[in-house]
Wavefront OBJ file of the C-alpha trace (Angstrom):
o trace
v 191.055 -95.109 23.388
v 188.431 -94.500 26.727
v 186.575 -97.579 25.102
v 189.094 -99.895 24.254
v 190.175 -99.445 28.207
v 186.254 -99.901 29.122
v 185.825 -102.828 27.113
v 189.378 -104.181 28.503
v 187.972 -103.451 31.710
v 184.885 -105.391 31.718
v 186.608 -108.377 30.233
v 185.949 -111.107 32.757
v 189.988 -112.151 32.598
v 191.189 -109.032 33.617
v 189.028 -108.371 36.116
v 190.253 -111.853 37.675
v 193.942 -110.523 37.426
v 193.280 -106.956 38.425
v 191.462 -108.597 41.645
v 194.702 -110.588 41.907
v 196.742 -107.859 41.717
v 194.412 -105.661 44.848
v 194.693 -109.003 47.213
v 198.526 -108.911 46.430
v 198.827 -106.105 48.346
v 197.379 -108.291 51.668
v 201.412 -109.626 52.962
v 202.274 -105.822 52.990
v 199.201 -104.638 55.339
v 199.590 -107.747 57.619
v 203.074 -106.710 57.729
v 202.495 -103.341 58.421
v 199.849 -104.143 61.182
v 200.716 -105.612 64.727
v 197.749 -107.093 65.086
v 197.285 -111.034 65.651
v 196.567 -112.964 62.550
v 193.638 -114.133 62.969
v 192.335 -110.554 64.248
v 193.511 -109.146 61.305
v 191.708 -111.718 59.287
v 188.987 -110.505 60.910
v 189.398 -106.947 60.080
v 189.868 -107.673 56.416
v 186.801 -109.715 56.594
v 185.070 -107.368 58.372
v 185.777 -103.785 56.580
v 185.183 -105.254 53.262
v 181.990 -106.864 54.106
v 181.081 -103.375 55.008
v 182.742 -101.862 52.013
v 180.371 -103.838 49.887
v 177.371 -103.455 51.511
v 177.866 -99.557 50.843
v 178.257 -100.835 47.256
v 175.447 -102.633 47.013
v 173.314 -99.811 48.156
v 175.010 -97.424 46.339
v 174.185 -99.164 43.374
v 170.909 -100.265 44.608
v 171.613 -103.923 44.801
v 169.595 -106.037 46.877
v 171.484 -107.472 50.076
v 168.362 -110.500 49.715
v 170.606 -113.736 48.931
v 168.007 -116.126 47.052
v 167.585 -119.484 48.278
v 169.472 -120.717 45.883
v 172.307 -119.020 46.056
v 172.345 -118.288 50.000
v 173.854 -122.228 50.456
v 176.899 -120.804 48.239
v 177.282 -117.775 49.844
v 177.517 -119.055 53.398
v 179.754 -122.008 52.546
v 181.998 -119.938 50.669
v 182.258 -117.612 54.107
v 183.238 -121.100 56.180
v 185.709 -121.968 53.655
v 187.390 -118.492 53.469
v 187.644 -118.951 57.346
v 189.553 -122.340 57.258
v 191.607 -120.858 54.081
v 192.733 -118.411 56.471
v 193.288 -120.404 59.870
v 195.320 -123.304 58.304
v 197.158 -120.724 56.008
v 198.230 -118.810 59.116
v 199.528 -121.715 61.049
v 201.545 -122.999 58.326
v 203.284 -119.897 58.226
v 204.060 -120.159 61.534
v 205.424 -123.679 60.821
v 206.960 -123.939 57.457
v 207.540 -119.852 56.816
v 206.287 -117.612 54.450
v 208.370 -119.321 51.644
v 207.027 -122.765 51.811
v 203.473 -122.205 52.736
v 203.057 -119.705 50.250
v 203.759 -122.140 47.170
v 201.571 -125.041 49.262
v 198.165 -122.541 48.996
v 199.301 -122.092 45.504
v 198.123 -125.999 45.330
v 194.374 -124.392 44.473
v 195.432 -124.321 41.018
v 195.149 -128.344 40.976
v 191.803 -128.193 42.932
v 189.862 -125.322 40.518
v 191.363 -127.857 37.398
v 190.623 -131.261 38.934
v 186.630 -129.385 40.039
v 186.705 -127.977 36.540
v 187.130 -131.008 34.790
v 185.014 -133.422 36.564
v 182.150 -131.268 37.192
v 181.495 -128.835 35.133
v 183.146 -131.351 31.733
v 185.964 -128.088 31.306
v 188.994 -129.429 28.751
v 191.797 -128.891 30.333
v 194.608 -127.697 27.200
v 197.861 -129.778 27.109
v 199.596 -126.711 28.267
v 198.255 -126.472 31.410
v 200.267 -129.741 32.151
v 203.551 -128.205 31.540
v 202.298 -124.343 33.091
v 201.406 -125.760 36.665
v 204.932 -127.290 36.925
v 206.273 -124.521 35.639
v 204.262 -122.115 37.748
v 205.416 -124.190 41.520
v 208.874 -123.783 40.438
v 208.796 -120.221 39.680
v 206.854 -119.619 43.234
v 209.842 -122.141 44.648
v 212.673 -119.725 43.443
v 210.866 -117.128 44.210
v 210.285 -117.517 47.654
v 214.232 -118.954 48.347
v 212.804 -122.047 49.739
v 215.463 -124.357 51.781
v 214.912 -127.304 53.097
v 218.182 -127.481 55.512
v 216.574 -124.805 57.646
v 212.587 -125.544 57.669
v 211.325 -126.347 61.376
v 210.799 -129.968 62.831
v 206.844 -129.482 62.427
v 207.162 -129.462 58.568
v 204.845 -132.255 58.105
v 202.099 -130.471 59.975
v 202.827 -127.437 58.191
v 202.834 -129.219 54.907
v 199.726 -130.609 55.615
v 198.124 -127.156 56.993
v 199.566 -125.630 53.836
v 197.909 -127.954 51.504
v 194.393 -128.018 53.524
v 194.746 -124.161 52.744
v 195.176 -124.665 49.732
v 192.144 -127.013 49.278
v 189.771 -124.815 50.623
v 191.178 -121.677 48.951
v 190.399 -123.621 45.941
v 186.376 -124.550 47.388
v 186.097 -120.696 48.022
v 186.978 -119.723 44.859
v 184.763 -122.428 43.154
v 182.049 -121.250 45.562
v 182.493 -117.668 44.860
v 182.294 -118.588 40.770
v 179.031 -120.276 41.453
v 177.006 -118.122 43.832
v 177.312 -115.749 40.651
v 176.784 -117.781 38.048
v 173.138 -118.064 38.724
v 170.625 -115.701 36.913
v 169.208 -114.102 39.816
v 172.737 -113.321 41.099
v 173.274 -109.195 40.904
v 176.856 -107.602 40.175
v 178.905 -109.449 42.782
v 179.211 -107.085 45.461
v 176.193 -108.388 47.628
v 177.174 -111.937 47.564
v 181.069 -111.439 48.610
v 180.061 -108.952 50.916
v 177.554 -111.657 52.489
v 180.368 -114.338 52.073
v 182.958 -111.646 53.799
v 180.497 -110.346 57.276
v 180.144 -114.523 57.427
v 183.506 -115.145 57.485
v 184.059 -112.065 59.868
v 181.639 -113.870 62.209
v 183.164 -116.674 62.616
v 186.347 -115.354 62.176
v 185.356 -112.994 65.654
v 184.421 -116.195 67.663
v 187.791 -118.006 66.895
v 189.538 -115.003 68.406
v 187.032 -114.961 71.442
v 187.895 -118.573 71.885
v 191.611 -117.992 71.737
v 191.167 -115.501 73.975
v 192.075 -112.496 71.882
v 190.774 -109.226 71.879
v 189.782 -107.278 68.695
v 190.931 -103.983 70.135
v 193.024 -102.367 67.454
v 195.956 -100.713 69.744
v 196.904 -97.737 67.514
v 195.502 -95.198 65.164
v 198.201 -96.415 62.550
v 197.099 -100.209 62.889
v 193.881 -98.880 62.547
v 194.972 -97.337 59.217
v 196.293 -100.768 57.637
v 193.769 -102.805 58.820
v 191.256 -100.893 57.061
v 192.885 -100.560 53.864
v 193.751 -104.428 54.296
v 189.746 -104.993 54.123
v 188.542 -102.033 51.701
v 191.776 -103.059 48.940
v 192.244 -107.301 49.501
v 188.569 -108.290 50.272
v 186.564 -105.589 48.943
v 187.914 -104.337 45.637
v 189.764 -107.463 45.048
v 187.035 -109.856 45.590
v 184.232 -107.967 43.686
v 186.800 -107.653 40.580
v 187.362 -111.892 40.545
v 183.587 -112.751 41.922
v 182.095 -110.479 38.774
v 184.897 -112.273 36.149
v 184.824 -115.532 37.890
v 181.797 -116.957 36.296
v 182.804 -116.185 32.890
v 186.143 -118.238 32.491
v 186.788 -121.713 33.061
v 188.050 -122.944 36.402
v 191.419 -123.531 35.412
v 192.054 -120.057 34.038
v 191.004 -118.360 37.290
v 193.587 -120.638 39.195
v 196.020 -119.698 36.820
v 195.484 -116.235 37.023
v 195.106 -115.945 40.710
v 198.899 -117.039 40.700
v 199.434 -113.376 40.386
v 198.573 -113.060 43.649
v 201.986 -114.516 45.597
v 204.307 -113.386 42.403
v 203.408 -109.890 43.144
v 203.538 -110.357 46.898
v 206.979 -111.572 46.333
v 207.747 -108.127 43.970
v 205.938 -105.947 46.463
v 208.575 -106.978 49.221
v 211.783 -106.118 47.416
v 210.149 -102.708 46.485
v 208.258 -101.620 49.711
v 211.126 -103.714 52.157
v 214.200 -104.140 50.364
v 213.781 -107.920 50.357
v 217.501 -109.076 49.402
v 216.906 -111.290 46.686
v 218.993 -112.291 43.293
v 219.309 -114.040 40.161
v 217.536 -117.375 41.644
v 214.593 -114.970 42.759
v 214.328 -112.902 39.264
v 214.335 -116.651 37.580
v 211.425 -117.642 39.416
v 209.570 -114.165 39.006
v 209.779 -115.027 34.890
v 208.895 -118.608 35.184
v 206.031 -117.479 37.294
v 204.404 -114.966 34.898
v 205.339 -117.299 31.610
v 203.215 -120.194 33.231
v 200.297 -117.115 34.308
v 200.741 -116.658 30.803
v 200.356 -120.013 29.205
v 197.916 -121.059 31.626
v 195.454 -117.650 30.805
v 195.966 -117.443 27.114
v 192.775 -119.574 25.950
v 189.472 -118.135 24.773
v 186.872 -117.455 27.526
v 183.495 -118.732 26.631
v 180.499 -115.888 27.946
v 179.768 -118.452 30.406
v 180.997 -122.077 31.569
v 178.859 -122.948 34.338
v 175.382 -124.291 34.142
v 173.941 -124.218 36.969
v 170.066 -124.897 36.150
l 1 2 3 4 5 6 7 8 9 10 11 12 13 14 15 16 17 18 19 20 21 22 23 24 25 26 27 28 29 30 31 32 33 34 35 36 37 38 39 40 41 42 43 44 45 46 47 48 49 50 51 52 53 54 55 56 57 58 59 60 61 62 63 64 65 66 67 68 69 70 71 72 73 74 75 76 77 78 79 80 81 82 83 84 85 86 87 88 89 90 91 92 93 94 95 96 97 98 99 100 101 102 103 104 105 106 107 108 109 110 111 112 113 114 115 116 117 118 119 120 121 122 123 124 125 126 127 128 129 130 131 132 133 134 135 136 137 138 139 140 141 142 143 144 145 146 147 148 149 150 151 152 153 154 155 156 157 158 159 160 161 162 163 164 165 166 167 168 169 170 171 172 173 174 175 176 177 178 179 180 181 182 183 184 185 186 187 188 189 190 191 192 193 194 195 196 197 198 199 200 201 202 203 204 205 206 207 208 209 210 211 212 213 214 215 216 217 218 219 220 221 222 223 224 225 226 227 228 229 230 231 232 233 234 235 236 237 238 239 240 241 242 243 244 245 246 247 248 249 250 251 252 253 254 255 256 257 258 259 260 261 262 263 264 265 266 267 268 269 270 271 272 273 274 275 276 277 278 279 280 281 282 283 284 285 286 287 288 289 290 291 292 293 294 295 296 297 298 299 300 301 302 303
């Protein structure tokens, strides 16, 4: 039994969804927090760049990015910043509802990247578990369009820019480990993650916001935010990433806004009702259909 649950464990897949399943948590810190978005993008940034620095020397990894990789590594960090900026502002436009199934776009960027560049077959299912997988996410999140503010075309667009470079961070993330040199995952994200808290720190400092966390309780979430959504969760998917084909990590990374959804009608009594359960099993049939292919050891060649 202990090693059919370490073998499960090491499978690349279900490290991807486990990774999912930590970064699902990330709606309930940000709710629990009251700190500004973008600070607490910074925090999660941040604490689980440090988080995986502690990693890496814990397991004595080198923090030394090679040259190859280190183009990778710091693009990936930009992208994650502009995944995170437009994401939050089409929130603030469109809701939570609607700009949480535009992100969910990244599926059609990691399968459109897949297939043109790295000659990935794309099975006939995936055709009908996309679809399938938007409409689940659109019951899920009670989407209506009667009540959606006058900015919804800038919040589309935001929403779908997020989504692109959600997708690009991903990608990036899959190929900054695919290369030989690359060590077990945690010194590249947590590279990628003190990058994007950089950047993420002079955005705020241009907005004029402080980075002050104003109690001990904030404090609390914000941390956990970082150590559970971009440390745990983003060593788990960058260690499985290169081992599956682009359009199963998409898939799989669905997870990510069907558990969100299931986290807030357990943790904050989120009203929701048959239309809502609908969409929770359309969601996990098209995870489903869209994961259930056979992983080769490695589908990236990267020289």
């Amino acid at each position: 039994m202990v090693a059919f649950f370490c073998r499960l464990f090491c499978a690349p897949l279900f490290r991807v969804l486990m990774g999912g399943v930590m970064i699902s948590f990330s709606a309930i810190f940000v709710r629990l927090t009251h700190a500004e978005s973008d600070v607490a993008a910074f925090y999660r940034t941040f604490v689980g760049g440090i988080f995986l620095v502690l990693v890496s020397m814990a397991r004595k990894e080198s923090l030394r990015i090679s040259g190859r990789i280190l183009p990778w590594v710091l693009s990936a960090g930009v992208c994650l910043v502009l995944d995170l900026l437009f994401w939050h502002r089409s929130i603030a436009l469109v809701g939570p509802g609607l700009a949480t199934i535009l992100i969910n776009f990244q599926v059609f960027v990691l399968a459109a990247v897949g297939w043109m560049f790295f000659s990935e077959t794309l099975p006939k299912r995936l055709f009908i578990a996309i679809p399938l997988a938007l409409m689940g996410l659109w019951l899920l999140v009670g989407v209506d369009l009667h009540v959606l503010p006058q900015e919804i075309f800038l919040g589309i667009g935001l929403g779908l820019g997020a989504a692109f470079w959600f997708g690009l961070y991903t990608l990036q993330v899959r190929i900054s480990q695919s290369f030989p040199e690359a060590s077990g995952g945690a010194p590249n994200v947590a590279i990628i993650s003190l990058t994007s808290a950089a950047l993420l720190a002079c955005v705020c400092w241009i907005q004029g916001e402080t980075l002050g966390i104003a109690t001990v309780q904030d404090g609390v979430w914000l941390i956990l935010y970082g150590l559970i959504s971009q440390g745990v969760g983003w060593l788990l998917i960058a260690t499985g990433l290169p081992h599956i084909p682009a359009y199963v990590a998409g898939m799989a990374i669905l997870i990510m806004p069907t558990l969100s959804f299931i986290w807030d009608i357990l943790f904050f009594a989120r009203p929701t009702g048959a239309t809502g359960v609908l969409g929770a099993v359309l969601a996990l049939i098209s995870i489903w259909m869209g994961v259930k292919a056979p992983c080769p050891s490695d589908h990236t060649n990267t020289g």
